[in-house]
MDAnalysis code that builds the backbone (N, CA, C; Angstrom):
import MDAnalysis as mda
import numpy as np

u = mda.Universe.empty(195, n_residues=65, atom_resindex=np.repeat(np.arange(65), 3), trajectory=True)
u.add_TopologyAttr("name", ["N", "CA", "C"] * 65)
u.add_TopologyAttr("resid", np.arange(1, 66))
u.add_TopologyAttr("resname", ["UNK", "UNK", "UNK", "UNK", "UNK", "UNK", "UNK", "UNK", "UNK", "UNK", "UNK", "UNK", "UNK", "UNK", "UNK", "UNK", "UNK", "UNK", "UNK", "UNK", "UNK", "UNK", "UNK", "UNK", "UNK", "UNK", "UNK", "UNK", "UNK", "UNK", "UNK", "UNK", "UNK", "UNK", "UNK", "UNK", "UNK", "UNK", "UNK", "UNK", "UNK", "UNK", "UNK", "UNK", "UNK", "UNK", "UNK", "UNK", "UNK", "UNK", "UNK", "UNK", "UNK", "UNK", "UNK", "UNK", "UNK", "UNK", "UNK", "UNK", "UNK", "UNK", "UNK", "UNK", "UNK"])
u.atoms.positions = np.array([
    [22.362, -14.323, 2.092],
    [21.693, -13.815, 0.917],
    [22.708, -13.114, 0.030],
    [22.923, -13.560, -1.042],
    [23.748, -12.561, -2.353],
    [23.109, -11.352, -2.502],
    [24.189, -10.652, -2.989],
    [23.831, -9.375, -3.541],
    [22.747, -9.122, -4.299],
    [22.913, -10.124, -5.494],
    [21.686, -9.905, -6.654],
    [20.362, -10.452, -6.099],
    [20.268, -11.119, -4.891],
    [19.014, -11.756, -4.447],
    [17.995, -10.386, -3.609],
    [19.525, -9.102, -3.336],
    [19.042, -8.124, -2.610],
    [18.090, -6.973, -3.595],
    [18.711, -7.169, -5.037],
    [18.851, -5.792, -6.005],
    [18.410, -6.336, -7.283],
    [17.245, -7.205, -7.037],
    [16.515, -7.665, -8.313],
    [15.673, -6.697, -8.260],
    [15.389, -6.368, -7.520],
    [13.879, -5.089, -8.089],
    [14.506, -3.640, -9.057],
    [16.063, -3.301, -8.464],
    [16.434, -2.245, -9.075],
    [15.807, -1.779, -10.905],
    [15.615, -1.138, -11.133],
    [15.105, -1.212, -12.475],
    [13.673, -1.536, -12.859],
    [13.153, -2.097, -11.876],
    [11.566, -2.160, -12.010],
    [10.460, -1.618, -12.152],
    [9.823, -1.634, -12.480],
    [8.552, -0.730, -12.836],
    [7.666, -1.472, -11.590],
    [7.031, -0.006, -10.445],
    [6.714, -0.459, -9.615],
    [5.347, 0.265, -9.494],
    [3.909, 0.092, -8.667],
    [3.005, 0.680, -8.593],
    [2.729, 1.483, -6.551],
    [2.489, 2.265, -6.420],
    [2.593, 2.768, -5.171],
    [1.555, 3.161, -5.097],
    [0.578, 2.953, -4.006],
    [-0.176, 3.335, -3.211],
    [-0.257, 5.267, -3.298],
    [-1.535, 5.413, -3.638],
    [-1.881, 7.033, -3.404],
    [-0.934, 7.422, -4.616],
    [-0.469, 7.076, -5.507],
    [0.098, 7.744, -6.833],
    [-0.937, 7.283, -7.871],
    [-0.863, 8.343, -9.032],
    [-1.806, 8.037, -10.510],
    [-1.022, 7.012, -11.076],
    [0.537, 7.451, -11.243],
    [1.217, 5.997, -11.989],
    [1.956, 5.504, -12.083],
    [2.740, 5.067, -12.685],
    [3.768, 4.001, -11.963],
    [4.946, 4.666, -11.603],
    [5.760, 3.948, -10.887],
    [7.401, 4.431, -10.886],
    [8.570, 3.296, -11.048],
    [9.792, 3.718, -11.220],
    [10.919, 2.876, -11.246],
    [11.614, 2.768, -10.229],
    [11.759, 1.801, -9.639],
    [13.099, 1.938, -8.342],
    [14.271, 2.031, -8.920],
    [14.902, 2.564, -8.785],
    [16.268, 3.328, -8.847],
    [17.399, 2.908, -7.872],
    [17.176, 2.922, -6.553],
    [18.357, 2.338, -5.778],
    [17.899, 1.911, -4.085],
    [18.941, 1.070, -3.846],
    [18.230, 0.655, -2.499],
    [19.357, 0.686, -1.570],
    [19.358, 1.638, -0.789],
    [20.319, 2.534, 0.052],
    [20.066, 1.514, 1.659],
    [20.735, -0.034, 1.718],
    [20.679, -0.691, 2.494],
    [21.084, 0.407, 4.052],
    [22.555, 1.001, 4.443],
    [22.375, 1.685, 5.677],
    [21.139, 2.576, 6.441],
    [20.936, 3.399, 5.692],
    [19.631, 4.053, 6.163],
    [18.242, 3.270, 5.661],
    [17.928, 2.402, 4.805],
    [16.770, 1.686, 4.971],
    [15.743, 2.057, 4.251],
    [16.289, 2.848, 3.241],
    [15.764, 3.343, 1.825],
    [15.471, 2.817, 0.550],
    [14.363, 2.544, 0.025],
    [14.277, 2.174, -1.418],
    [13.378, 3.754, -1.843],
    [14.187, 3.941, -3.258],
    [14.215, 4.937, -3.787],
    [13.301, 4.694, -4.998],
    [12.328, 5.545, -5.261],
    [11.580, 5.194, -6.537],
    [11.446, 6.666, -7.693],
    [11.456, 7.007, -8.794],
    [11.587, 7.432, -9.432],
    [10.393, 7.735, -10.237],
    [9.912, 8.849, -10.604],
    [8.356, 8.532, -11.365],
    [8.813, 9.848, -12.450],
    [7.283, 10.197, -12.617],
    [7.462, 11.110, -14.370],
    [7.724, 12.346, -13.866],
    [8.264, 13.216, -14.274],
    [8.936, 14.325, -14.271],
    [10.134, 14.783, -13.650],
    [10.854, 12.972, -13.506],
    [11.962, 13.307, -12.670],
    [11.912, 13.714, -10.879],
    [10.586, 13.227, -10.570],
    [10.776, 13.336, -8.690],
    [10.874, 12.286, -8.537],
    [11.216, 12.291, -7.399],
    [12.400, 10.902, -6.762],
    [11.805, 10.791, -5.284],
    [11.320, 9.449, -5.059],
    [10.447, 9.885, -3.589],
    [11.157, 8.493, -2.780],
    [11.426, 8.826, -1.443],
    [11.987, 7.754, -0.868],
    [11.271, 6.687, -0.031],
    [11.014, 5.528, 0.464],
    [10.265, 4.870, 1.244],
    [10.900, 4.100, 2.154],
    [10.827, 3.826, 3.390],
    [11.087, 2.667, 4.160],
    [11.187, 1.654, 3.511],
    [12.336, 0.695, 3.914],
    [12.760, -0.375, 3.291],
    [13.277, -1.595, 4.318],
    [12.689, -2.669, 4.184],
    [11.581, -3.089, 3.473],
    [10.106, -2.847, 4.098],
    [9.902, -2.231, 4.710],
    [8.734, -2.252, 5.463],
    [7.635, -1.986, 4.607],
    [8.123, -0.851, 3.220],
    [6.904, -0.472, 2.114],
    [6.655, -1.663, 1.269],
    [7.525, -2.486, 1.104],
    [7.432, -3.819, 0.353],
    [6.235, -4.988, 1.015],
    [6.864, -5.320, 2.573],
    [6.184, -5.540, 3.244],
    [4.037, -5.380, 3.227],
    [4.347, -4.154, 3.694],
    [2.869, -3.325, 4.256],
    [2.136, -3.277, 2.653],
    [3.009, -3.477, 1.184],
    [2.139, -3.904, 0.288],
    [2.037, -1.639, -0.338],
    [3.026, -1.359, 0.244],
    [2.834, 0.331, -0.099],
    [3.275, 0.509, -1.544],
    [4.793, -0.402, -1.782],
    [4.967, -0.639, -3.153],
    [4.624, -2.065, -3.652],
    [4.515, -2.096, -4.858],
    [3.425, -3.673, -5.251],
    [4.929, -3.445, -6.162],
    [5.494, -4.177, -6.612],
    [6.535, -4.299, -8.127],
    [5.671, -5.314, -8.919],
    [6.082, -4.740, -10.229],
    [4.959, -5.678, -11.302],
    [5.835, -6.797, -11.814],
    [6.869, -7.130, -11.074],
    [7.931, -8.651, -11.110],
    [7.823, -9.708, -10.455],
    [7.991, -10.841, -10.912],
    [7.882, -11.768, -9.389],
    [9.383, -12.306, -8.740],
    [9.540, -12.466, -7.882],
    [10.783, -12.794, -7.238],
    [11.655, -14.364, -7.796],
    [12.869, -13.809, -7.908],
    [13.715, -15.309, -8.628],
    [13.691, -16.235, -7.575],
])
């Protein structure tokens, strides 16, 4: 798998489970197993990766290349 096949979501506008509204992923911290999402006022909340993708915890409003 290429890099960019890993880090297409970066920049996305994503919807999460139990939040009012959306957020951006920001970065995806492959060693520890982190995707990082970003929402309004500047908090930054971290999730299991990929398992939140997976389990459907983050939905991204993109479809895959």
């Amino acid at each position: 798998m290429a890099w960019s096949d890993q880090t297409y979501l970066i920049g996305e506008k994503v919807k999460v489970d139990n939040e009012k509204g959306y957020g951006v992923i920001t970065r995806i911290d492959f060693d520890r197993g982190l995707i990082y999402v970003l929402f309004k006022r500047m908090r930054e909340e971290a999730y299991p990766y990929p398992e939140a993708l997976d389990q459907h915890i983050l939905k991204p409003e993109v479809q895959q290349k």
